[in-house]
N, C-alpha and C positions, 0 to 999 in steps of 0.2 A: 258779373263780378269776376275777376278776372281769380286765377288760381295763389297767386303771389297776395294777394287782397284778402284772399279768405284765410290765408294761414294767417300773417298778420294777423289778424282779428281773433283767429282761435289763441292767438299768442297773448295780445293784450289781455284776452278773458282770464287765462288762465296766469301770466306772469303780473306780481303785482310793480308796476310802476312809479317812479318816484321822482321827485325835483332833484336837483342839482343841491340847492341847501339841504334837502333829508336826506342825502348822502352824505355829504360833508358832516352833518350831525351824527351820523350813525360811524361813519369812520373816524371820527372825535372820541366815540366811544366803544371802540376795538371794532368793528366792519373792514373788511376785507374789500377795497375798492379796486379794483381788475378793471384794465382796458384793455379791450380787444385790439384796438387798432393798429396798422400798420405801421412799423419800425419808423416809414417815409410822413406819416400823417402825426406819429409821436413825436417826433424831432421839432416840430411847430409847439409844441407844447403836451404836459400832463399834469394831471393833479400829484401833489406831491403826495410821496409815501403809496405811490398806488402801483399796483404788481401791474406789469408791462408783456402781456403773454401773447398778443395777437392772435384772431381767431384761428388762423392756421395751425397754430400750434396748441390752442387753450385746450384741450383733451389731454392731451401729450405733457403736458408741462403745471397743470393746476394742483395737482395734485401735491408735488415737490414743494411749491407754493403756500398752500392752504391745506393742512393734511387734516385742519378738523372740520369734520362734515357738517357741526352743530355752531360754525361761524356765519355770522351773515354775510353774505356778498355781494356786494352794490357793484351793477357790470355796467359798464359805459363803453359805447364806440362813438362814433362822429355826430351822428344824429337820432339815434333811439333806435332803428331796426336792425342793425346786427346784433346790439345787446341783447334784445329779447331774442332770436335764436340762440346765442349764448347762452343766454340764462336756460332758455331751455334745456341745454347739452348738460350744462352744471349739474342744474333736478335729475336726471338721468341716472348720473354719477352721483347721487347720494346725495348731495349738497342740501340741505333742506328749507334754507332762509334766503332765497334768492331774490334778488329784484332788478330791476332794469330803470337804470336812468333816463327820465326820457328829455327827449333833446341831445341827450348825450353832451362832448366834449362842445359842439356851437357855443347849446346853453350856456353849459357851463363857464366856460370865458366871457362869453356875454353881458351874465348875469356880476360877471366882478370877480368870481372864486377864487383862489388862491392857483397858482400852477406853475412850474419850473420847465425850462427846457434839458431836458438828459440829455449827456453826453452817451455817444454808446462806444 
């Protein structure tokens, strides 16, 4: 197994994962829904109302964002494995109700969800 395979999997253990609708449900009910993804991959689309932090910047920038540590935060990228490193960095930083969407932004357009294109 390759090294990138074995974190993945220590991730999945450890970060709890979630559909596309039990985000949408949970940011219906105050959740804090974070995309990582790139400015260039966000322009195609985002879920509405969802903070826009790109991982490059999500250490740097979350905080400003989401200053309370006891919010849940539903992290989504393109397909499910940068959130879960995301998610990881969040737990790090205190964050205590983390989760990672899996399938990410695909799913979630996929599946029908609601999402807007931002102007930046």
């Amino acid at each position: 197994m390759k090294a990138k395979d074995r974190r993945l999997a220590e991730l999945r253990a450890s970060i709890p994962e979630i559909t596309p609708s039990e985000a949408l449900e949970l940011q219906n009910k105050g959740a804090a829904l974070i995309d990582v993804r790139d400015n260039e991959e966000i322009a195609q689309g985002s879920p509405a109302n969802a903070y826009r932090l790109g991982r490059s910047f999500l250490e740097l920038r979350v905080e400003d964002a989401v200053p309370d540590l006891e919010r849940t935060l539903c992290v989504m990228c393109a397909g499910g494995v940068r959130s879960l490193f995301a998610a990881e960095a969040l737990k790090r930083m205190g964050y205590r109700d983390v989760r990672s969407i899996s399938g990410g932004f695909n799913r979630w357009k996929n599946e029908g969800h609601p999402f807007e294109v931002p102007t930046f």
